[in-house]
C-alpha positions as CSV (number, residue, x, y, z in Angstrom):
1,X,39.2,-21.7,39.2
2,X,40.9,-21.0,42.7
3,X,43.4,-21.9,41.6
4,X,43.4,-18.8,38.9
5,X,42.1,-16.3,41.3
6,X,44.7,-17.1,43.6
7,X,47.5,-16.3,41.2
8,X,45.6,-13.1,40.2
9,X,45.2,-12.1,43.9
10,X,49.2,-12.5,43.8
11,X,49.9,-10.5,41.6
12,X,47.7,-7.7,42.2
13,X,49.5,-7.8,45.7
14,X,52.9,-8.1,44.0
15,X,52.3,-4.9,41.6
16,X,51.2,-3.0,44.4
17,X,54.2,-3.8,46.7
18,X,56.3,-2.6,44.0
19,X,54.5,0.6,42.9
20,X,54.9,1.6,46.4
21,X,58.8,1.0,46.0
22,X,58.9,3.1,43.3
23,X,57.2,6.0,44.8
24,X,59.4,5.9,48.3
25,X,62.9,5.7,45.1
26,X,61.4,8.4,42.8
27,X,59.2,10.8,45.2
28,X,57.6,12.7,43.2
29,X,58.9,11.7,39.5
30,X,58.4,8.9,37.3
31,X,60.8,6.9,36.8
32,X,63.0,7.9,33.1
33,X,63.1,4.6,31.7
34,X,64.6,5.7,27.9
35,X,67.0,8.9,27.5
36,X,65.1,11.7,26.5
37,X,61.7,10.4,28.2
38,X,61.4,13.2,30.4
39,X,58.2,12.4,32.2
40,X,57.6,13.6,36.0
41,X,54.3,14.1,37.9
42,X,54.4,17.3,37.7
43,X,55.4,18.2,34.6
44,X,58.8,19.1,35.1
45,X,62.2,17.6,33.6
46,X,64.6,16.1,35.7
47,X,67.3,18.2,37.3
48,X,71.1,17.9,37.1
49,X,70.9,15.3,34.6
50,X,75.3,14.5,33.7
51,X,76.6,12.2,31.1
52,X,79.4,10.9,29.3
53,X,80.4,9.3,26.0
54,X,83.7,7.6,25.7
55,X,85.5,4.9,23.4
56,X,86.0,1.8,25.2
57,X,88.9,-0.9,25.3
58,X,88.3,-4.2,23.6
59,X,86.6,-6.6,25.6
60,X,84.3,-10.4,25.1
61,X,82.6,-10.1,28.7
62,X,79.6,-7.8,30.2
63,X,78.7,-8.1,33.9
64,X,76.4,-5.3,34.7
65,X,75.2,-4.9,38.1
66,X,72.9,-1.5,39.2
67,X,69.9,-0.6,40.8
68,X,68.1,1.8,38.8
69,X,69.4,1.5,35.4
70,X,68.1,1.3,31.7
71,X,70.5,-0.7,29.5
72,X,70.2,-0.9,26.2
73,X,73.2,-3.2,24.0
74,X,73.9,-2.8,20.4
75,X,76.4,-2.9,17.2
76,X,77.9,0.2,16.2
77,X,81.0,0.7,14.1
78,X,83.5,0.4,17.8
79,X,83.4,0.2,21.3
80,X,81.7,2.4,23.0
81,X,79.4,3.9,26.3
82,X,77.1,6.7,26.8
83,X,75.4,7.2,30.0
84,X,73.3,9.6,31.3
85,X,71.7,10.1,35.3
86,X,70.8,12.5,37.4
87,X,72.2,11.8,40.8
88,X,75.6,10.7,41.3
89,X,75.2,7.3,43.0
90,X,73.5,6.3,39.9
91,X,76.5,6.7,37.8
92,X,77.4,3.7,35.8
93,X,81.2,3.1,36.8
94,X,82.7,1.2,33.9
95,X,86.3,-0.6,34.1
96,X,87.5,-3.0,31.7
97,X,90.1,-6.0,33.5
98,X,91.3,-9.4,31.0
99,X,88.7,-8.6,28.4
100,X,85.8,-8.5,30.9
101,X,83.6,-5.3,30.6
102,X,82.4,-4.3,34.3
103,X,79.9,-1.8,35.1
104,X,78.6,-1.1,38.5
105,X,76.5,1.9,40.2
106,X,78.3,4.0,43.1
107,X,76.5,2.7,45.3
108,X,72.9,0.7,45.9
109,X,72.0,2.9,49.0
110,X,71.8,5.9,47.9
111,X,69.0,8.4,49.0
112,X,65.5,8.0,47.9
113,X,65.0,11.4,47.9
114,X,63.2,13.1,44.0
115,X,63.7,11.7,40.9
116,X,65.9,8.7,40.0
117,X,67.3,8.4,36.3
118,X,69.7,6.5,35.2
119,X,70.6,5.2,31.1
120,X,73.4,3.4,29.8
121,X,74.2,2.4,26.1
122,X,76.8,0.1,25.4
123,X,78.0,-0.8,21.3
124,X,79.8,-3.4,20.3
125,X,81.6,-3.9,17.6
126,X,79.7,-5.5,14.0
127,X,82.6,-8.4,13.6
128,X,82.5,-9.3,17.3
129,X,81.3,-11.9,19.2
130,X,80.8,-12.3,23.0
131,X,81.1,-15.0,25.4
132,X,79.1,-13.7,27.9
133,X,76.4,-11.1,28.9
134,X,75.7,-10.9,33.0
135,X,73.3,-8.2,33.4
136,X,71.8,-7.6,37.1
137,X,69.4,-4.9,37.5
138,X,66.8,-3.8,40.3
139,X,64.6,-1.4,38.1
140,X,64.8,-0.5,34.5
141,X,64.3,-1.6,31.2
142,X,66.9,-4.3,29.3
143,X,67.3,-4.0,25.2
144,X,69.9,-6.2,24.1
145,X,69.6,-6.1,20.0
146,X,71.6,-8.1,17.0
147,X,74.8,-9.1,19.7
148,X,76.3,-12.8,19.6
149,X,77.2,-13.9,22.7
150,X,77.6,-17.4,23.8
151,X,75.5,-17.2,26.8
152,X,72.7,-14.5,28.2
153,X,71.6,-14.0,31.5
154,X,69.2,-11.1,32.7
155,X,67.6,-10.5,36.1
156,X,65.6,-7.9,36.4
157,X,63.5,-6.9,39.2
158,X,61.2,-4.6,37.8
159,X,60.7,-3.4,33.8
160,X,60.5,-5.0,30.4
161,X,63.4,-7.4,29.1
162,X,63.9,-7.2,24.8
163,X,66.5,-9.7,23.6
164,X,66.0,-9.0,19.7
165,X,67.6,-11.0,16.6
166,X,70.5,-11.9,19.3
167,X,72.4,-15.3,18.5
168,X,73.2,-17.5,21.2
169,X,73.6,-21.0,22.7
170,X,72.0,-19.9,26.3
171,X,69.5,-17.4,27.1
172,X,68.4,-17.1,30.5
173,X,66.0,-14.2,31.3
174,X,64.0,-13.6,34.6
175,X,61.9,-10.4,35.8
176,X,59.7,-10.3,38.7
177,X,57.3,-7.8,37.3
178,X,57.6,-6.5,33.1
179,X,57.5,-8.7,29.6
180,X,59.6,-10.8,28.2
181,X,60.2,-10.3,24.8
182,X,62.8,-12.9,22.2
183,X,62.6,-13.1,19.2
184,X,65.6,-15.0,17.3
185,X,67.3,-15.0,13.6
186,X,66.7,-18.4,12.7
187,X,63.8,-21.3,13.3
188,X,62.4,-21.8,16.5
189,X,62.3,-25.6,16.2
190,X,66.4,-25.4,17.0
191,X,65.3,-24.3,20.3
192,X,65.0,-25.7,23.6
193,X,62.8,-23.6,25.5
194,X,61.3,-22.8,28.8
195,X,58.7,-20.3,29.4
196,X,56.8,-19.7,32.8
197,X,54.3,-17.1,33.8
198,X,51.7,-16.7,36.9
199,X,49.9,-13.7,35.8
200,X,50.3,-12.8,32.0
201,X,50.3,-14.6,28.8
202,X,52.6,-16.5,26.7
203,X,53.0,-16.6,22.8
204,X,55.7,-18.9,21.1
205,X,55.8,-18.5,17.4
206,X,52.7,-16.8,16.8
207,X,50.5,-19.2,18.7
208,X,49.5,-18.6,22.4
209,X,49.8,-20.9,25.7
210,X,48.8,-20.6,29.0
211,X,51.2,-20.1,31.7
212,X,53.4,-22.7,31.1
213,X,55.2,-23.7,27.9
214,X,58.3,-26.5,27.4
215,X,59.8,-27.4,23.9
216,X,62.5,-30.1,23.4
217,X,64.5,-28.5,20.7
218,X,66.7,-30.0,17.5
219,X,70.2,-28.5,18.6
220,X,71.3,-27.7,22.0
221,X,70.4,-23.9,22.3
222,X,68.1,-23.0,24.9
223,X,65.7,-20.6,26.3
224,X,64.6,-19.8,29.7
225,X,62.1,-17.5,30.5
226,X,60.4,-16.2,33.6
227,X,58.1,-13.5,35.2
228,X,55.9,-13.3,37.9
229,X,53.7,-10.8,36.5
230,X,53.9,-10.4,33.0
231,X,53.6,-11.5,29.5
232,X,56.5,-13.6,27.5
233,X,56.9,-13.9,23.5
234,X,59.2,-16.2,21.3
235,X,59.2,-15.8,17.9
């Protein structure tokens, strides 16, 4: 029982360490987390939003590395990026070196002065398969949906991570405060999986656990989960 109250304490302190973060980064505006959620405190869209959309080289690697940045991977018929935000050391800068796929933000100092938006959509090709996804991220949400890549790995300091009908042989996904959210194409028993949680709940196919959960799998793939604050689901 202390033991709970403890972790809850935690967390409470954890959520509100970050929420002030947040405010001091955005001012007055909520953070955008999807294009087109235009949400501020007062009511107002965000200013001096720029974008781009361009076709991309070919490439087998990701390593993504921002501050404030919504991600979101999926198929599409080619290569290709779209990114939108609203202050120009949030600008995604992609270059592509030996088939590696590179994106970085101007900068990580930049002022915390109004509202900070930033989006980025990456597609990849329906016949290709990855060998790696890096994705490092201070605040924003991750959606990764129907991409092969050999291995995963997400850390995310704040917002939700969604790894959706994705095929791998290494998942590794960790978020200090948001849910965790896998579900795979094929049964759960191949699995080898790892889930941890001190505030929040955990489901694995359909049935729910407490804070921690460890399955020896059939085959070699594995998942590892973790969150401070926050709820994971396998299914």
């Amino acid at each position: 029982m202390k033991k709970t109250i403890y972790l809850i304490i935690i967390g409470i302190i954890t959520l509100l360490c970050i929420t002030i973060g947040i405010f001091k980064s955005s001012n007055n505006g909520k953070y955008n987390w999807k294009k087109n959620i235009k949400i501020s405190w007062d009511s107002e869209e965000f200013e001096n939003e720029k974008e781009y959309s361009k076709a991309l080289e070919e490439f087998t690697e990701i390593d993504i590395d921002a501050r404030i940045l919504a991600v979101e991977i999926e198929r599409a018929e080619k290569y290709w990026a779209y990114a939108s935000y609203n202050k120009d050391f949030l600008e995604p800068k992609i270059w592509i070196q030996n088939g590696k796929l590179s994106i970085k933000q101007a900068s990580t100092n930049g002022p915390n002065m109004g509202s900070n938006n930033a989006f980025l959509r990456l597609s990849v090709p329906y016949d290709v398969d990855l060998e790696s996804i890096y994705i490092n991220v201070n605040v924003g949400e991750i959606d990764i949906d129907k991409i092969s890549s050999d291995k995963i790995k997400i850390k995310n300091n704040v917002g939700q991570i969604d790894v959706t009908n994705c095929e791998f042989s290494k998942l590794n996904a960790d978020t200090n405060v948001g849910e965790l959210n896998v579900s795979v194409p094929d049964n759960l028993s191949t699995y080898n999986i790892k889930a941890d949680t001190n505030v929040g709940a955990i489901e694995i196919g359909g049935k729910n656990y407490k804070k921690s959960y460890t399955q020896k799998g059939n085959e070699s793939k594995k998942i590892e989960l973790k969150t401070n604050v926050g709820e994971i689901s396998v299914n």
